[in-house]
N, C-alpha and C positions, 0 to 999 in steps of 0.2 A: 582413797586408801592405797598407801603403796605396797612392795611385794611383799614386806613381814608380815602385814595385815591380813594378806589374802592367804598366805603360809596356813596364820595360825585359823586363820576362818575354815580353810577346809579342815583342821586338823580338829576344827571342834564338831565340826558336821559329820564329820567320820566316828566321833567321841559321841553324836547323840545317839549315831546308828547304834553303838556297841553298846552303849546303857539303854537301850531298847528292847534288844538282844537277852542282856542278864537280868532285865526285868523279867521279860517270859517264859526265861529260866526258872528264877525263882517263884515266880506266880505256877507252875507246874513241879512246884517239885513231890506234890502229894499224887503227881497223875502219873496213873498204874502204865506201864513201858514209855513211859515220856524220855524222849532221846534231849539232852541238853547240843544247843548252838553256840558256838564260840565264832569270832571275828577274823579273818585275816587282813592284814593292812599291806598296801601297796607305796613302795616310795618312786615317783614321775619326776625324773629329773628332767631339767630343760637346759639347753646353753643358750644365755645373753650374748647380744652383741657387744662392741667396744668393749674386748677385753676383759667384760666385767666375771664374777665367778656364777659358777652354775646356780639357777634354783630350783630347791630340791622342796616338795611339796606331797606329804603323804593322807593317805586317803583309806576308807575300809573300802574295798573291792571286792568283796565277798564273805558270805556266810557257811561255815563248816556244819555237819551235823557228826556229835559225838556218835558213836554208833557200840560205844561198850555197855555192860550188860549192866544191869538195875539189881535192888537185890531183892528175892524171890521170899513170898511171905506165906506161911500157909493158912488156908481157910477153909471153912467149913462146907461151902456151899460146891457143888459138883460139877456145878458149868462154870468155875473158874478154872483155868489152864496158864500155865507158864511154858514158856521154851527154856531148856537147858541147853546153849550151844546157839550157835549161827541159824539163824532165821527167822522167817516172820509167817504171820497168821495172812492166810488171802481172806479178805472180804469184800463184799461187793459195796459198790458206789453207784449213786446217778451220773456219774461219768464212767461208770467201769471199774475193773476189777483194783483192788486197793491193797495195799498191805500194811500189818500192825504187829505192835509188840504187847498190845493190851488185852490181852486173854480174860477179864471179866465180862463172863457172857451172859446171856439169859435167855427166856421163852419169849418169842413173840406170840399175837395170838392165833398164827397157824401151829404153833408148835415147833418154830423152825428157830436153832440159835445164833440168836444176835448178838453185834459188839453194843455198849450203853449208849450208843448214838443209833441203835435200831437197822442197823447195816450187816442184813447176811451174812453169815460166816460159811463160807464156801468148802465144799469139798476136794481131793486133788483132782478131780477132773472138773467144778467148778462149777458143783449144783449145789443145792441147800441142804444144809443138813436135818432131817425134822424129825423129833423126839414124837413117840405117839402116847395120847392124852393120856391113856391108859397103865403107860408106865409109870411101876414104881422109886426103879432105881437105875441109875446111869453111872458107867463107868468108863473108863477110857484106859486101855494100855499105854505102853510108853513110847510107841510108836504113830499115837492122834487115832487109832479105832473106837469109835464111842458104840460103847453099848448100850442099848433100852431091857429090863430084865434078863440082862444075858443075850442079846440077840444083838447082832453088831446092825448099827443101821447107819454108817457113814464113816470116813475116816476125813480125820484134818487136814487142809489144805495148807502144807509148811514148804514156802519156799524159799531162796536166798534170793538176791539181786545182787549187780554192782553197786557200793557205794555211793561211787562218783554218779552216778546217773539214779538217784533218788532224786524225789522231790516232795518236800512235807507239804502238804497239803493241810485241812482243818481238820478239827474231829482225830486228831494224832493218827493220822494216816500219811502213806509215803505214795506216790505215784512212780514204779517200777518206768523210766523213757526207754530202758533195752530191754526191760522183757526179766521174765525171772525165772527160775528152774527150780525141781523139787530140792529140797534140802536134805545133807544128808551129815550126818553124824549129829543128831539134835534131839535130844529126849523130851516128850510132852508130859509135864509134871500136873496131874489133876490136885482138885482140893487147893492150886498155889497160886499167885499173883506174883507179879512182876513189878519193882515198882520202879520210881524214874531211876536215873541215873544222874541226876542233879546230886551234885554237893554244895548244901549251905553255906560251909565254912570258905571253899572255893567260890565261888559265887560271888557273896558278902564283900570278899575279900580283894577280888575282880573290880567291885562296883566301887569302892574306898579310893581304888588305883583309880578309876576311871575317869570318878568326880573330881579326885586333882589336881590330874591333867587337864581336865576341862577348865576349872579355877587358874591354872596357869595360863593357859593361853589365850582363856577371857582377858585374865591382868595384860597378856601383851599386847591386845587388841586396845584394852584401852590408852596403854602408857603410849604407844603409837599416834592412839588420836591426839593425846594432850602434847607430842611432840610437834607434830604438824601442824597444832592450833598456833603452839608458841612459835613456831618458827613462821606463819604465815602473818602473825600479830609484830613481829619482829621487824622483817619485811614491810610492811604495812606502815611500822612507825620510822622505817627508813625515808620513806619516799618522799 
């Protein structure tokens, strides 16, 4: 394979990452704070010897996480929460303290509420928060204090992080690498859901582009080989 070959080879390997990508996009778009990933692409130029011109070889080198807001739906059930504003919910993990945008919670069977993967939903100082059995009715101001019939027994743990230093993890969770602080100017909306921040039509439309270019530079993978057959059969019927 000579240099076009290898061009368009890694340009389709960089092409499956990105249709990889907007697969998991779309396969999430019904999931409650699911953050959509877009691609960034890198172009590696080299200079040739003897004269010849440079070749320029591009590649995906990275994955971005969108990090804008979903749209907030209202529900019936009491341990659903949304954020209005900059921030995320702390939850605990088997590796540690976690953050999310998916506020559909529930009882576990100490009484303590959890995210729908069963992962602690943490306090601001990072203990459990636990509804007592006997409660009838739970509320929450707009500041994360939940109450059990009137009687506050926890407030939400809402922090920010830097972008640049998240890391999505499974179960729609983020792993904070610098650390993250309480969050401020962020309203907790009871009764509400959060939902992805995926757009179909974008998306869709993303994936149409991506398949293309892949289709293109399959065809110049292979008009390449059928030129080097012919030229090597050529040769061949030289000699």
């Amino acid at each position: 394979m000579d240099n076009a070959g290898y061009v368009a080879l890694s340009r389709q390997s960089g092409l499956m990452r990105e249709l990889n990508t907007i697969a998991n996009n779309i396969a999430n778009i019904n999931t409650n704070g699911f953050r959509r990933e877009g691609a960034i692409f890198a172009e590696h130029f080299e200079s040739l010897q003897g004269g010849d011109e440079g070749l320029s070889v591009a590649t995906m080198s990275h994955r971005f996480v969108d990090f804008s807001a979903g749209d907030i739906t209202k529900t019936n059930n009491p341990l659903d929460f949304a954020l209005d504003g900059e921030g995320f919910f702390l939850v605990e993990s088997g590796d540690g303290e976690r953050l999310t945008r998916d506020g559909a919670f529930s009882l576990n069977a100490q009484g303590e509420i959890v995210t729908a993967s069963n992962a602690r939903v943490l306090d601001e100082s990072g203990g459990a928060i636990v509804i007592p059995t006997e409660a009838k009715q739970i509320n929450a101001s707009s500041d994360g204090v939940i109450f059990a019939d009137g009687q506050a027994v926890g407030k939400l743990g809402v922090v920010t992080a830097d972008p640049a230093f998240m890391i999505r993890e499974g179960q729609n969770l983020f792993r904070a690498e610098k650390g993250y602080e309480p969050a401020v100017n962020v309203q907790v909306r009871q009764h509400s859901v959060e939902g992805s921040n995926v757009s179909p039509v974008t998306e869709l439309a993303r994936l149409i582009e991506v398949q293309r270019t892949y289709e293109l530079s399959k065809n110049l993978i292979e008009s390449e080989n059928e030129r080097i057959e012919r030229t090597v059969r050529v040769l061949g019927q030289g000699q």
